[in-house]
C-alpha positions in Angstrom: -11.3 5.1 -1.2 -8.1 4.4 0.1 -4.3 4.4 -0.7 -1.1 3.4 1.1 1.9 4.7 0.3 4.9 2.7 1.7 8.5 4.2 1.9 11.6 3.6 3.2 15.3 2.3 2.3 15.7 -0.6 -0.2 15.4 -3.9 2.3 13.1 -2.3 4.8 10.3 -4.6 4.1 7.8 -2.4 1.5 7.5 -5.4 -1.0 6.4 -7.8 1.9 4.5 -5.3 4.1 2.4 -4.0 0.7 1.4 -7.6 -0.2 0.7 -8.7 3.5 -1.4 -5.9 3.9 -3.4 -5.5 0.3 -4.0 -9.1 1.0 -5.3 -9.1 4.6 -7.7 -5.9 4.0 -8.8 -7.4 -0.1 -6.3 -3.9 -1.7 -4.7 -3.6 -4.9 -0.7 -4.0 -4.4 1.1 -2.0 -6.5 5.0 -2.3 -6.5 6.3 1.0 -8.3 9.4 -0.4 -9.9 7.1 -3.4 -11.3 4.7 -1.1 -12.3 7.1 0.9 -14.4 8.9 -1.9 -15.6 5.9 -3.7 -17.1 4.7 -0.4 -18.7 8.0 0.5 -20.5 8.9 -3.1 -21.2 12.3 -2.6 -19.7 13.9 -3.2 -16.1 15.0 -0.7 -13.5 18.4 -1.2 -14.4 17.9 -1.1 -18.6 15.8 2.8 -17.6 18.6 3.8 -15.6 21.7 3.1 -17.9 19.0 4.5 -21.0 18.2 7.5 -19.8 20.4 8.4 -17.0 19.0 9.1 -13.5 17.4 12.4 -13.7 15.5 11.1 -16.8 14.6 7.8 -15.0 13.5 9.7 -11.7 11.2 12.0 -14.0 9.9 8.7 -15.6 9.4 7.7 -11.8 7.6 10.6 -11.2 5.3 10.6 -13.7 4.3 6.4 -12.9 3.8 8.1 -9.4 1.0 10.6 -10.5 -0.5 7.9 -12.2 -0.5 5.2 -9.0 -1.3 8.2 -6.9 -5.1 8.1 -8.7 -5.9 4.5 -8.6 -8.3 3.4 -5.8 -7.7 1.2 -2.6 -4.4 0.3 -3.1 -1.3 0.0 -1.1 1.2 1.4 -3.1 5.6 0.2 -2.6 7.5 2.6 -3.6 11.4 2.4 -4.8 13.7 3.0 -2.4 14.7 6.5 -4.1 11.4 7.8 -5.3 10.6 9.8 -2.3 13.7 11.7 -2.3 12.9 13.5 -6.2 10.6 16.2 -6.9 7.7 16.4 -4.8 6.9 13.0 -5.1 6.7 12.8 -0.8 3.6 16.2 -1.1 2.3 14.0 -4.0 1.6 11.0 -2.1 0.8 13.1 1.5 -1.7 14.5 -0.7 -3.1 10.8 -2.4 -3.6 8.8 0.7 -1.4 7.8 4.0 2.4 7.7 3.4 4.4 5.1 5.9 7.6 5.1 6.6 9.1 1.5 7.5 12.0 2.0 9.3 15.3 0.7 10.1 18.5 1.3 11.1 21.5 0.7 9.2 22.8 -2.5 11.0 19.2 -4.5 10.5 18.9 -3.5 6.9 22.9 -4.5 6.7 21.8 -8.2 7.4 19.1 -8.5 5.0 21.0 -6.8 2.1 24.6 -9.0 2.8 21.8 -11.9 1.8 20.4 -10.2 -1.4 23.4 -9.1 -2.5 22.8 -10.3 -6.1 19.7 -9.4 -6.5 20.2 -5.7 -6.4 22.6 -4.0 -8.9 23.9 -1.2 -6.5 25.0 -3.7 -4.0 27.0 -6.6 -6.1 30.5 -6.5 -5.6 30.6 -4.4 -2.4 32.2 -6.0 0.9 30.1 -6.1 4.0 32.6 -3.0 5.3 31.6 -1.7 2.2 27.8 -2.3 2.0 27.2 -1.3 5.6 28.9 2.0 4.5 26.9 1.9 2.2 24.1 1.9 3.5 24.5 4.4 6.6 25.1 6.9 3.7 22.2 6.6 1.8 20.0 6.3 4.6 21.6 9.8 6.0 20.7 11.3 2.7 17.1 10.3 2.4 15.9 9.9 6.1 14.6 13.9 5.7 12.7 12.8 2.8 11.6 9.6 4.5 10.4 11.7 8.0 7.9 13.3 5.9 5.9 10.3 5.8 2.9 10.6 8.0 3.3 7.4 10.2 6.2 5.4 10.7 6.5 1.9 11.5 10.1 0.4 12.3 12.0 -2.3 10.6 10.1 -5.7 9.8 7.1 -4.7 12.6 4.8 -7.5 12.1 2.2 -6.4 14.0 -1.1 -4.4 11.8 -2.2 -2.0 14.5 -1.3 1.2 12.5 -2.4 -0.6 9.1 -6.6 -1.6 10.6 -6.5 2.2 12.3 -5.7 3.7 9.0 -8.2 1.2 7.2 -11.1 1.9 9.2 
């Protein structure tokens, strides 16, 4: 039995990474965010507005225990979800947490590009987003260091991924 928990800052690569790697060793992917979205019917954004943030990082938390039981899987986590409860001793506990890291200027010119896509980021400058950015990644980087491994921004390489799959 295995899990994978990937963290790290929204554009680090957890999404791509999870489904590369579920993929190449024949894992469950799980996406965290999908996963709660397709049990409550709702999106990410619909939760948040509903139910504020502390009641969607509860919800969040409680999706987490759930995921945290289920067998080989790699596991993507929202970019928050690490830095609530003890969501980070949760998953420490479950399996092998991974930290993909980057610094604020690569995940800059991947989010300029996805702008759109991501509510907290439409409308914001690139002075702005890069801002941004360097301030939430200050705030959750202690949450993010608990991780067991880390692995930095958009490393394509599986070296840590077949030594913890052995």
């Amino acid at each position: 039995m295995k899990r994978i928990f990937l963290i790290g800052y929204m554009g680090c690569g957890k999404t791509t990474t999870g489904k590369r790697i579920a993929k190449k060793y024949g894992m469950d992917f799980i996406d965290l965010d999908h996963y709660i979205e397709s049990r409550f019917h709702k999106t990410i954004p619909q939760l948040f507005e509903e139910r504020g943030e502390e009641g969607f990082r509860q919800l969040e938390h409680n999706m987490l225990l759930e995921v945290a039981e289920f067998e080989n899987a790699v596991i993507s986590t929202g970019g928050g979800a690490a830095c609530f409860f003890d969501n980070m001793d949760i998953m420490n506990k479950n399996g092998e947490t991974v930290y993909l890291k980057g610094s604020p200027e690569e995940l800059f010119e991947y989010l300029k590009t996805a702008k759109q896509s991501r509510p907290l980021l439409q409308g914001k400058g690139d002075e702005e987003l890069l801002q941004f950015i360097k301030e939430g990644l200050s705030k959750r980087e202690a949450f993010y260091t608990q991780a067991k491994h880390t692995m930095y921004y958009m490393d394509l390489s599986d070296t840590l991924f077949d030594q913890l799959l052995k």
